[in-house]
N, C-alpha and C positions, 0 to 999 in steps of 0.2 A: 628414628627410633627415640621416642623420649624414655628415658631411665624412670623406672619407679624406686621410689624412697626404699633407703635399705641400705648395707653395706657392699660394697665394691666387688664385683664379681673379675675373675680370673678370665682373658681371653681363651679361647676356645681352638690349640694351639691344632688340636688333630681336626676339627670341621674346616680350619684354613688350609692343613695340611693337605686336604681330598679337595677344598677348591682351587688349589693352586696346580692340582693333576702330581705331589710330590711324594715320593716314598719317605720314609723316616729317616732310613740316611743321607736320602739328598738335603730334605732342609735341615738336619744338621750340619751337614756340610754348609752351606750356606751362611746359617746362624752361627758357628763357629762353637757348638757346642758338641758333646759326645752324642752318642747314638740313645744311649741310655738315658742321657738329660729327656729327649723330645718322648722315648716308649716310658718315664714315670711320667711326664705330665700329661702324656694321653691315658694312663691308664687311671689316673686320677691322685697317683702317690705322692704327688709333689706340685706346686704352683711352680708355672712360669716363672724367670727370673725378668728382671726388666728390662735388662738385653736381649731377651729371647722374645719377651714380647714386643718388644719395639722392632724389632729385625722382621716379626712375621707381620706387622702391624704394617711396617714398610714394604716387604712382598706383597701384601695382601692390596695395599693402594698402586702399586705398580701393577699385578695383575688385572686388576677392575677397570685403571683406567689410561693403560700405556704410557704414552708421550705426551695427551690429549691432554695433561694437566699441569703441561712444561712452564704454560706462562702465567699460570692463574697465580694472582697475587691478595693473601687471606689480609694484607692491611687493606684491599681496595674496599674488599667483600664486606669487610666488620667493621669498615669505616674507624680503623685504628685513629685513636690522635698521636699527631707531627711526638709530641714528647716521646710516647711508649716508643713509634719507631724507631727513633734515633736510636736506643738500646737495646732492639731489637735486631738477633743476629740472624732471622731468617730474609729481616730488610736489607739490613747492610751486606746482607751477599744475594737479595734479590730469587733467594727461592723460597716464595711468598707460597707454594706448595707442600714441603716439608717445614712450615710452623712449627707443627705436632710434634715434631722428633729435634729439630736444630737447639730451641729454646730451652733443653732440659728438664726444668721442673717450673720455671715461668712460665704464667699463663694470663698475659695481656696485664706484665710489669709487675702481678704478683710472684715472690716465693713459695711454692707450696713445700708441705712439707716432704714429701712422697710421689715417686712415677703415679702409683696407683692413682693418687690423687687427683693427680694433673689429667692424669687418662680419664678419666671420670668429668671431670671439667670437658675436656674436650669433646665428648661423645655429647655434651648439650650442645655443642657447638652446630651450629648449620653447615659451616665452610666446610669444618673435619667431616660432618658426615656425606657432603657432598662427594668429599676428597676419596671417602672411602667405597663411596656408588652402591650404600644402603645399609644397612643392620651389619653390625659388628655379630660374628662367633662368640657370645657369653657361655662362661659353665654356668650351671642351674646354682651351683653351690657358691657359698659368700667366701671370702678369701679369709685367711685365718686372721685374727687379730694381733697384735703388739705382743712382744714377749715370746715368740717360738724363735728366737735365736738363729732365724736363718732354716732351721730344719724344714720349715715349706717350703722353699723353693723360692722365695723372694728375697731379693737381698735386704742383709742385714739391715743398708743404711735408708731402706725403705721403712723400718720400724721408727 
């Protein structure tokens, strides 16, 4: 999936929710959020937060690809240099599978400023899309800009 130019679009929390076979309580339960968090952001009332998307983001590469991607390691793949490894915490604890999610908001020893960001980075990635075993769930709709206080659904310190 290469990204076309534009602003950052919101994963697509209820097309993961039907490919994962889950009711709306169940991945709340799972994501650790209310019932009501996952029926606003299917119905469009509210973005993801960044927990929530990293949680379905995480279901979403575990469904796709089981066990089958226990040992794959994303510094062999991207041919990381020996420097970024070293302070890279998906190296130092060897689950070179979950990059995307361990690293926070670094992304190959940058700081970004934002999940969204980073996520976005990552979906050019080949490794993540491999990781992810095709096309990410996007909404059609671009995610709000800077300045709604939290009231989308994204957290604050992603602004």
């Amino acid at each position: 999936m290469l990204l076309e130019p534009g602003p950052p679009r919101a994963v697509d929390v209820k097309a993961i929710r039907q490919e994962l076979g889950l009711t709306q309580a169940q991945l709340a339960d799972l994501a650790s959020v209310s019932l009501r968090t996952v029926q606003s952001c299917e119905q469009g009332w509210r973005h993801p937060s960044t927990g929530l998307e990293r949680m379905v983001l995480l279901l979403l590469m575990a469904h796709r690809n089981g066990s089958s991607e226990a040992d794959v390691a994303c510094w062999e793949a991207t041919v990381c240099p020996e420097e970024l490894r070293e302070e890279c915490l998906a190296y130092r604890t060897r689950r070179g599978q979950l990059c995307w999610i361990l690293t926070g908001r670094l992304y190959r020893g940058l700081r970004l400023p934002s999940w969204t960001e980073k996520r976005t980075m990552c979906e050019r990635c080949l490794f993540f899309r491999h990781l992810m075993g095709g096309e990410l769930p996007l909404l059609d709709r671009a995610l709000p800009g800077p300045g709604c206080g939290g009231r989308c659904g994204r957290d604050v310190a992603d602004e």
